[in-house]
C-alpha positions as a Markdown table, in Angstrom:
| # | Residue | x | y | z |
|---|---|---|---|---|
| 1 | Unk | 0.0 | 0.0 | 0.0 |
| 2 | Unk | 1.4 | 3.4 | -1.2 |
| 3 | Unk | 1.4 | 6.3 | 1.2 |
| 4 | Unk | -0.4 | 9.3 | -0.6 |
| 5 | Unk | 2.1 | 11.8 | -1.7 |
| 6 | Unk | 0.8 | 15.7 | -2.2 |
| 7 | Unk | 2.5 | 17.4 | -5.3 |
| 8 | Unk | 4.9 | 19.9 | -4.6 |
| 9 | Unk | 3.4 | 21.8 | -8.0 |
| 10 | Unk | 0.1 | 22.0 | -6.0 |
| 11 | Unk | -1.9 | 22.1 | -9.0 |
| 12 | Unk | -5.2 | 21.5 | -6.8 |
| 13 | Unk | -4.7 | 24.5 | -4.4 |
| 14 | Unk | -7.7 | 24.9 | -3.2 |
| 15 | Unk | -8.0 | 21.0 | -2.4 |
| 16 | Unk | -4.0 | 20.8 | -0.9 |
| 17 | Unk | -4.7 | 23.4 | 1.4 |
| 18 | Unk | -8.1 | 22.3 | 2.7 |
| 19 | Unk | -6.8 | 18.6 | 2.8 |
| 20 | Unk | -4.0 | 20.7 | 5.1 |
| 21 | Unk | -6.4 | 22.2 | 7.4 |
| 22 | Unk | -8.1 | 19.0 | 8.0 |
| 23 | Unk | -5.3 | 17.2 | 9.0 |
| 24 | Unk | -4.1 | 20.0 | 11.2 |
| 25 | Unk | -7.7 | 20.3 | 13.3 |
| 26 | Unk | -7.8 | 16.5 | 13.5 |
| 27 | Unk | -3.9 | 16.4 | 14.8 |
| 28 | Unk | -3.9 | 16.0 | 19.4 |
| 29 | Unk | -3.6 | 19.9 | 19.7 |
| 30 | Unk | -2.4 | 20.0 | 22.8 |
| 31 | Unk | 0.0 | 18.0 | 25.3 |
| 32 | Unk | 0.8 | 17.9 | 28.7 |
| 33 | Unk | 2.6 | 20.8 | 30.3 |
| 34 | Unk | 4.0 | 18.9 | 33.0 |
| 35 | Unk | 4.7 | 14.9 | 32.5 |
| 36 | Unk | 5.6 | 12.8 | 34.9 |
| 37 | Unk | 8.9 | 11.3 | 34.9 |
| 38 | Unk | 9.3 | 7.6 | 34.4 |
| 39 | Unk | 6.1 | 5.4 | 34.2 |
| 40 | Unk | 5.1 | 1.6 | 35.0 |
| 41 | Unk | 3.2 | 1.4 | 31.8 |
| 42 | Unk | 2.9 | -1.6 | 30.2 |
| 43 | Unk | 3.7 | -1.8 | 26.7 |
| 44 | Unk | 4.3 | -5.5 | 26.4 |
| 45 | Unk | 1.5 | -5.6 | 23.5 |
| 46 | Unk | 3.4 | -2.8 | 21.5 |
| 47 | Unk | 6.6 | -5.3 | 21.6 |
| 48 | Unk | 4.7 | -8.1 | 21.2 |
| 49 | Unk | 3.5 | -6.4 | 17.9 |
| 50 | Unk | 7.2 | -5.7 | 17.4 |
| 51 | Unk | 7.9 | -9.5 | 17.1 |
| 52 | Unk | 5.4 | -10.7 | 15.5 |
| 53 | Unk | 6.1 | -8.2 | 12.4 |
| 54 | Unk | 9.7 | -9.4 | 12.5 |
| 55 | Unk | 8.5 | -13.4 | 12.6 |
| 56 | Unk | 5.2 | -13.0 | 10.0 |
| 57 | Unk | 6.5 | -10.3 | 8.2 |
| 58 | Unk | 2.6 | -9.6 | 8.2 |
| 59 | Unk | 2.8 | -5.0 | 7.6 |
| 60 | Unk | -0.9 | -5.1 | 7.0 |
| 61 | Unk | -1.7 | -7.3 | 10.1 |
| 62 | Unk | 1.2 | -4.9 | 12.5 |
| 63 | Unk | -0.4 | -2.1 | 11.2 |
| 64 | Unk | -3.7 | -2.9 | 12.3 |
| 65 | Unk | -2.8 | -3.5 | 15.6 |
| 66 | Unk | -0.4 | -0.7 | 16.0 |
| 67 | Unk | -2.1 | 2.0 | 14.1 |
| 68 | Unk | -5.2 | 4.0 | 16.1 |
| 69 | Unk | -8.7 | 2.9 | 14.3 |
| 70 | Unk | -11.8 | 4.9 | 14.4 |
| 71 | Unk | -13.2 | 2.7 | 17.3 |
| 72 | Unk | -10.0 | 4.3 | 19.3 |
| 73 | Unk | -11.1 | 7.5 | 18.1 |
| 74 | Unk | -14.9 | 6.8 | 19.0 |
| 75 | Unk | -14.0 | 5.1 | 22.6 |
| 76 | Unk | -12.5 | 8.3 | 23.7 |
| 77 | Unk | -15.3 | 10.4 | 22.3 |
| 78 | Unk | -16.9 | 13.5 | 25.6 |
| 79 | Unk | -20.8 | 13.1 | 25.5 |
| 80 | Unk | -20.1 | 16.7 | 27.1 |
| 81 | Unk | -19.7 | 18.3 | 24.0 |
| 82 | Unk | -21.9 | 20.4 | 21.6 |
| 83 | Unk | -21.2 | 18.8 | 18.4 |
| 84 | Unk | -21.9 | 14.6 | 18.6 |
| 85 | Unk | -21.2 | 11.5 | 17.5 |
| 86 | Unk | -20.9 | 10.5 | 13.8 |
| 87 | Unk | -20.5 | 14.3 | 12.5 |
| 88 | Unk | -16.8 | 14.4 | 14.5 |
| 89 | Unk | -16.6 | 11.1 | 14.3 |
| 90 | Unk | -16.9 | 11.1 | 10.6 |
| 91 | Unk | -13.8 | 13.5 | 10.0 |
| 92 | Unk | -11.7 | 10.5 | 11.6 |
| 93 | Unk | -12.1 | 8.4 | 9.1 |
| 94 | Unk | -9.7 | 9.9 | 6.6 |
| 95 | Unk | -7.1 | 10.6 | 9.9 |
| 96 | Unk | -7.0 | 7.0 | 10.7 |
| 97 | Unk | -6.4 | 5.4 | 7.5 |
| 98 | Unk | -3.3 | 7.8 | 6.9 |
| 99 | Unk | -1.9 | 6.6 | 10.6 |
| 100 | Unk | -2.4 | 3.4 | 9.2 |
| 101 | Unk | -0.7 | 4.0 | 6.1 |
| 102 | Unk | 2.0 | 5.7 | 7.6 |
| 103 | Unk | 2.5 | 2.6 | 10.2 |
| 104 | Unk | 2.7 | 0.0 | 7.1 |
| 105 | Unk | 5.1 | 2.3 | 5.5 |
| 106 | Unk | 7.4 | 1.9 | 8.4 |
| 107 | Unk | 7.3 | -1.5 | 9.1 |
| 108 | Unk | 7.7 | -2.4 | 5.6 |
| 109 | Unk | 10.7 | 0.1 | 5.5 |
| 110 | Unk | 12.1 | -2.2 | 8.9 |
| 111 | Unk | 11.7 | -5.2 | 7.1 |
| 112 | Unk | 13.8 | -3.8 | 3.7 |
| 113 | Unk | 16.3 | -2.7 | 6.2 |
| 114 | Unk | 16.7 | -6.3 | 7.6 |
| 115 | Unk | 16.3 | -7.5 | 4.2 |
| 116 | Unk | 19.5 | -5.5 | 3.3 |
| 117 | Unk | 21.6 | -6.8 | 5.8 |
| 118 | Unk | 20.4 | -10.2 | 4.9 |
| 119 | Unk | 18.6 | -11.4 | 8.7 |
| 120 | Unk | 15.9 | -13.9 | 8.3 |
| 121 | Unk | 13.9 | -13.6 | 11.9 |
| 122 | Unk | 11.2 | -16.1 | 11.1 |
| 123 | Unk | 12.4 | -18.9 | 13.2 |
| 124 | Unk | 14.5 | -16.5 | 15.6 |
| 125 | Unk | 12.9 | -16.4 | 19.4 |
| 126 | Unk | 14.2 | -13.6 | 21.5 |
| 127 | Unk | 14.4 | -12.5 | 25.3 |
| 128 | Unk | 12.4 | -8.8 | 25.2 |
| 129 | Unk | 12.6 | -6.1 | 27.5 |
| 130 | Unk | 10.9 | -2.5 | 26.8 |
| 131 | Unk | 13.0 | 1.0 | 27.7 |
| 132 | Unk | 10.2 | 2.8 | 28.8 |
| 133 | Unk | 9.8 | 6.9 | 27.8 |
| 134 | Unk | 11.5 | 8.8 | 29.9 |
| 135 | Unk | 8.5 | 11.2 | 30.4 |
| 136 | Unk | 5.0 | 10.2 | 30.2 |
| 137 | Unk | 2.8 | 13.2 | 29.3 |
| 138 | Unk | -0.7 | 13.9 | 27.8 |
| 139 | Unk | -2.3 | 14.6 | 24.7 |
| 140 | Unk | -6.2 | 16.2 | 24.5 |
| 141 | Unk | -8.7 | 16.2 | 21.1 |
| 142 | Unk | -10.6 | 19.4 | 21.3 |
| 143 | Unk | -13.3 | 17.7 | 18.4 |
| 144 | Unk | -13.3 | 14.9 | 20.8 |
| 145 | Unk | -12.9 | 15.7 | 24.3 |
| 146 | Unk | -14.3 | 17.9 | 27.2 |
| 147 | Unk | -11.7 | 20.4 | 28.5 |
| 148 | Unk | -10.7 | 18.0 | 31.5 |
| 149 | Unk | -10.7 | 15.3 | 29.3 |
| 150 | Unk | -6.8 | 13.8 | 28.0 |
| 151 | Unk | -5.0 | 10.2 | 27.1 |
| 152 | Unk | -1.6 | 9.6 | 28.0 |
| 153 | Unk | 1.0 | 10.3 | 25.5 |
| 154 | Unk | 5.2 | 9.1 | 25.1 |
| 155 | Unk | 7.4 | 10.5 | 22.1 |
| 156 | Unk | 8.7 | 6.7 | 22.0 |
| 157 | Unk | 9.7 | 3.3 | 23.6 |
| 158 | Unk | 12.6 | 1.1 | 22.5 |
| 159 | Unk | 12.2 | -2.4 | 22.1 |
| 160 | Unk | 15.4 | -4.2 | 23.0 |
| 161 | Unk | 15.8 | -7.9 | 21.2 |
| 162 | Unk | 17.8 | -10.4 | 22.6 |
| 163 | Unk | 18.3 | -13.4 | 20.4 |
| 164 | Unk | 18.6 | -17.1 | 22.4 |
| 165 | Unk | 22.0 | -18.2 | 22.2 |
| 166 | Unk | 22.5 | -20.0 | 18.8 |
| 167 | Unk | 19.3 | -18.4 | 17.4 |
| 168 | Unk | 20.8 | -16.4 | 15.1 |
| 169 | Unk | 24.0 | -17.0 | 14.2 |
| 170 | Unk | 25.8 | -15.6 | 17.8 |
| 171 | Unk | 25.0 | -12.4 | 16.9 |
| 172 | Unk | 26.8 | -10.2 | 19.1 |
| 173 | Unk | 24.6 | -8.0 | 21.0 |
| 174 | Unk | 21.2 | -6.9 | 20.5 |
| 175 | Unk | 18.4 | -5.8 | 18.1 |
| 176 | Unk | 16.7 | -2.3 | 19.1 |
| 177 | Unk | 13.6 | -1.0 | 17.4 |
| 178 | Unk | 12.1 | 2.2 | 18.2 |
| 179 | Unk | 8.2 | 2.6 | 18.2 |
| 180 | Unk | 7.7 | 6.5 | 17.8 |
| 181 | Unk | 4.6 | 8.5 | 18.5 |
| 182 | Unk | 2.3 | 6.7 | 20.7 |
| 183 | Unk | -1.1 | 7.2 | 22.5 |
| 184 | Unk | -3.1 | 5.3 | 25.3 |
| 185 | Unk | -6.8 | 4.5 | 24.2 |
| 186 | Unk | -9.4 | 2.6 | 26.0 |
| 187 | Unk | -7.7 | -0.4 | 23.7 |
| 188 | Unk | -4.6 | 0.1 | 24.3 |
| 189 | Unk | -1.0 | 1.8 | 23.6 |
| 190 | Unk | -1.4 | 2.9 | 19.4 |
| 191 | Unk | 1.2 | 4.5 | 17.4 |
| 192 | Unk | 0.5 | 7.2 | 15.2 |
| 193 | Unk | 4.3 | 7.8 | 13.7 |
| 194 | Unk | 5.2 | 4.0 | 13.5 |
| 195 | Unk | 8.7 | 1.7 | 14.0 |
| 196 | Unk | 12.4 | 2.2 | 13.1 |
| 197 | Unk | 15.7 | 0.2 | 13.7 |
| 198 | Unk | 17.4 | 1.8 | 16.3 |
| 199 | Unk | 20.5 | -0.1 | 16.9 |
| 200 | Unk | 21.7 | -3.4 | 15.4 |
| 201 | Unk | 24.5 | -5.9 | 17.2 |
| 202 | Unk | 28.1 | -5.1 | 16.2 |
| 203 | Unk | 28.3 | -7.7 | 13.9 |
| 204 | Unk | 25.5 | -7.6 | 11.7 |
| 205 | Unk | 25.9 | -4.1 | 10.7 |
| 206 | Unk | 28.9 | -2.2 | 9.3 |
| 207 | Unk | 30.2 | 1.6 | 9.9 |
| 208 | Unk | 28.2 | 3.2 | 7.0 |
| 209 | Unk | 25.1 | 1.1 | 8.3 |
| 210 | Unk | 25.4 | 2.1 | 11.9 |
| 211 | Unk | 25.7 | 6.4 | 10.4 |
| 212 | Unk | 22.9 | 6.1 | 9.0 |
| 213 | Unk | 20.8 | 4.9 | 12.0 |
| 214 | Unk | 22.5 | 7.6 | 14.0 |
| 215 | Unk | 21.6 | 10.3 | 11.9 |
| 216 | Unk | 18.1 | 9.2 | 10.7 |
| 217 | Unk | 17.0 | 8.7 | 14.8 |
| 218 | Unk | 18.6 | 12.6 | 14.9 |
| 219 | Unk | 16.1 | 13.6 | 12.5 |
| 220 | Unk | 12.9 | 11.9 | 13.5 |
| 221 | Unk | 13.6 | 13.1 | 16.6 |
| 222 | Unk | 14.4 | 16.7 | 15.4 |
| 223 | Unk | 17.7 | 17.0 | 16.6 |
| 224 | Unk | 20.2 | 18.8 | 14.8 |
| 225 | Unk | 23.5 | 17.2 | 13.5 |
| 226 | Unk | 27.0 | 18.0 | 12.3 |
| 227 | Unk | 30.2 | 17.0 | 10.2 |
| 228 | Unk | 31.1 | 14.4 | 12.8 |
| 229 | Unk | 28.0 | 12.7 | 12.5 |
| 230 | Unk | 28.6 | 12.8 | 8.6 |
| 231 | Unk | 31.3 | 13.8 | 7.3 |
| 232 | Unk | 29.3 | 14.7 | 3.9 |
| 233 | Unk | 28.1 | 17.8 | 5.7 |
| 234 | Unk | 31.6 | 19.4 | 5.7 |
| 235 | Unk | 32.6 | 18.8 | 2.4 |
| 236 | Unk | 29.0 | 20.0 | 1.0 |
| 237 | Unk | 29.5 | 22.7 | 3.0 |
| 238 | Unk | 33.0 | 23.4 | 2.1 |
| 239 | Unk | 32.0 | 23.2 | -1.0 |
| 240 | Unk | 29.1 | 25.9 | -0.7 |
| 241 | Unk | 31.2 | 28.1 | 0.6 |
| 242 | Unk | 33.7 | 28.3 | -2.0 |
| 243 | Unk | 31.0 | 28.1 | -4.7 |
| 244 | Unk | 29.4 | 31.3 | -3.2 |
| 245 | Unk | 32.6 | 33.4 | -2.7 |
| 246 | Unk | 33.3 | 32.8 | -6.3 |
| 247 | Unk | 30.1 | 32.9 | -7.6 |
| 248 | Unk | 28.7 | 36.4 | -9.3 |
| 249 | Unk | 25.0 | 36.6 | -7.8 |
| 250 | Unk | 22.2 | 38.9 | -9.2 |
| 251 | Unk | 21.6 | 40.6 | -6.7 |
| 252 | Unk | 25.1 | 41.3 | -5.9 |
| 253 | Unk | 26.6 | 44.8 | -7.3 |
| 254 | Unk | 30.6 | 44.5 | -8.0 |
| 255 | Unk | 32.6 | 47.7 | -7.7 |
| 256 | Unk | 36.2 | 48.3 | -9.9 |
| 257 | Unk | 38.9 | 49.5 | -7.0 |
């Protein structure tokens, strides 16, 4: 399944922005002020989930279980507000299949990754164990909920994998997956921004490999990163630089000494 991709050319304008705006009103508009530090959560069916997509290979089946549904949306629906039922309900419909989408897109991006590095985890058991978020805050829908209404919220959880000895080939260390972007329903925990490698055991992945894990876990994270994290930077940048010293640009007025 292909995620749906908005042209950069917007030739629809009216349609891209309104598509926009109804994305934006249906996001969680507001989180937590104050989380609390640590939590005793349980998020053994996320890394169950985790498994079985590794095992089954099933992307459809993971992101059904992983991604929010309308019946989330619906069990966490106020009868304290003005507006009811299927009218708000109705504008979920379109929010929940692009979660879902956007969950299968990951997993099956995991699974090409592991493909890559040629690992085969169908007959592979492991020994779990979940790094819970480090804060646990909130997250409120104003369509949905009363004012005092909210559902617990974590930026992510890592799911460490520790093959059994002679599993899979003695691999030397562990597997670690990152589930990003997750909500507390009525059903359960859900993720709205879906799964990534995180880490891999030092030898099943090589330097280049290992980078770009570093770098693309900066940037879903929205951290910033520099030359040392790729070297590439520097020399584009080096690059720039002498490009636009040299370069004679039109807006750019030279005077004769």
């Amino acid at each position: 399944m292909k995620v749906p991709r908005f042209s950069p050319y917007f030739q629809n304008r009216p349609g891209y922005f309104l598509t926009c705006l109804i994305l934006f009103l249906l996001l969680p508009q507001s989180y937590g002020a104050a989380p609390v530090r640590g939590t005793n959560e349980d998020f053994s069916a996320v890394s169950r989930a985790v498994v079985e997509l590794l095992q089954s290979r099933d992307t459809a089946r993971f992101a059904n279980e992983l991604a929010p549904a309308v019946e989330d949306y619906r069990a966490i629906l106020s009868t304290n507000l003005p507006v009811k039922g299927a009218d708000v309900l109705a504008n979920y419909q379109n929010s929940a299949k692009y979660e879902r989408q956007k969950v299968e897109a990951s997993a099956k991006a995991l699974l090409a990754r592991a493909d890559s590095l040629h690992l085969n985890f169908s007959n592979v058991t492991f020994q779990l164990r979940v790094v819970p978020p480090t804060y646990l805050g909130t997250t409120r829908f104003n369509q949905l909920q009363a004012e005092n209404e909210s559902i617990p919220w974590a930026e992510k959880v890592e799911v460490v994998l520790v093959p059994d000895s002679g599993s899979h080939d003695a691999a030397q260390g562990d597997f670690r997956i990152t589930v990003r972007g997750l909500m507390k329903f009525p059903g359960g925990w859900r993720s709205y921004d879906g799964v990534q490698w995180a880490g891999f055991p030092s030898n099943v992945a090589d330097e280049k490999t290992t980078r770009e894990l570093a770098l693309l876990n900066k940037v879903t994270a929205y951290q910033g990163f520099t030359g040392q994290d790729d070297p590439r930077c520097s020399n584009s940048a080096r690059r720039w630089c002498v490009f636009s010293a040299s370069a004679t640009w039109p807006f750019t007025k030279r005077t004769r000494s």
